[in-house]
C-alpha positions in Angstrom: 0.0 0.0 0.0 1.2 3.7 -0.6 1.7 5.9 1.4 -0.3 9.4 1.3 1.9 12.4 0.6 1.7 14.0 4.1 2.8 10.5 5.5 5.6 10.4 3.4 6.2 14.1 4.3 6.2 13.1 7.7 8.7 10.6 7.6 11.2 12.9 5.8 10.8 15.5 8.5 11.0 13.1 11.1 14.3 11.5 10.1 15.6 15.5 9.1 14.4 16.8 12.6 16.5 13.7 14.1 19.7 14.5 13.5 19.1 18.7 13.5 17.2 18.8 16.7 20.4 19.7 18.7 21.8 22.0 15.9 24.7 22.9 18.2 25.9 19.2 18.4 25.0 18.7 14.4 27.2 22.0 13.2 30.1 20.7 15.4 29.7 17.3 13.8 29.6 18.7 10.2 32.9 21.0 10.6 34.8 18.4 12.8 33.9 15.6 10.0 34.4 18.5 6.9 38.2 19.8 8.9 39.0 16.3 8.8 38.6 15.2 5.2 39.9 18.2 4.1 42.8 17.9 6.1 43.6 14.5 4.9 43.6 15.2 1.1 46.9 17.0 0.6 48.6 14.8 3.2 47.3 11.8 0.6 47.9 13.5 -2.6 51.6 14.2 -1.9 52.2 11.2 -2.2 51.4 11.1 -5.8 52.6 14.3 -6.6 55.0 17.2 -5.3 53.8 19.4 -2.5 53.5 22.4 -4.2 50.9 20.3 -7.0 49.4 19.0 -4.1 48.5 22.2 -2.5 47.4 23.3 -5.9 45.6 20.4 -6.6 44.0 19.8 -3.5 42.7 23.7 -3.0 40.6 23.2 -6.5 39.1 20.1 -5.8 38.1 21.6 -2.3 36.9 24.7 -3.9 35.1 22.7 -6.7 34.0 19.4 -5.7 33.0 20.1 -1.5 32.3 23.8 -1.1 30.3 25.1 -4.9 28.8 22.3 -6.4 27.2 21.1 -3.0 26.0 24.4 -1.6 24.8 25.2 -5.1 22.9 21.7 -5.8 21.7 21.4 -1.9 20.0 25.0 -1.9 17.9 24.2 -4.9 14.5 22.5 -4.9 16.2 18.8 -3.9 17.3 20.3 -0.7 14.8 18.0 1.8 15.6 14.9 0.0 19.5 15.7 -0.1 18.5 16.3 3.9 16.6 13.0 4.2 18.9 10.6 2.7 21.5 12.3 4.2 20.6 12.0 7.8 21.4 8.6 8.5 24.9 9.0 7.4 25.2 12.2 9.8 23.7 10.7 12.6 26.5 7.8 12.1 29.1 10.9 12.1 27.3 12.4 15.4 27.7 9.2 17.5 31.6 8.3 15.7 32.4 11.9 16.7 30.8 12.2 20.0 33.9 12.6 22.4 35.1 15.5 20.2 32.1 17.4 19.2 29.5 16.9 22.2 31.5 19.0 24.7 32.2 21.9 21.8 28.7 21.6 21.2 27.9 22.2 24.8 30.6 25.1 25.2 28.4 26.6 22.4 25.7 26.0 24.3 26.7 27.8 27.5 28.3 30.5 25.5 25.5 31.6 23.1 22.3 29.8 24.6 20.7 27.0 22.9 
């Protein structure tokens, strides 16, 4: 059986509203997971290449590939279903980088309110 549209609405915002409800902890999660990965690249792609192409190389694809493309396809009309498929693999980040992230999150907390 199908599911009505306001059920299937439901679920969406249910598993979005999971993961954002403490938006403190989620943004922590997001730049702690995002610092990492970025990090990482050049110290992988030296080994391929010199430092200097590495840099170079690694700055573009940042630029390109994890900061315009997403925020410029995730604003558009698809941005709840990029948010709904999205979440589970956040709220596997959130409990991976719990030690780190939950006591920046509640610093945050104490030092702008929640």
């Amino acid at each position: 059986m199908q599911k009505s549209a306001n059920e299937k609405d439901r679920e969406m915002a249910d598993r979005i509203l999971g993961v954002i409800t403490d938006h403190h902890l989620f943004l922590v999660t997001l730049l702690v997971g995002n610092a990492i990965v970025l990090e990482s690249l050049p110290l992988v792609i030296h080994l391929i290449m010199p430092d200097w192409a590495a840099i170079l190389f690694s700055t573009v694809i940042v630029l390109i590939v994890a900061e315009v493309v997403p925020m410029s396809y995730s604003t558009g009309t698809y941005k709840y279903i990029i948010a709904y498929y999205g979440a589970p693999l956040v709220s596997i980040m959130i409990k991976l980088f719990w030690p780190i992230c939950y006591p920046m999150a509640r610093g945050l907390d104490k030092l702008l309110g929640t």
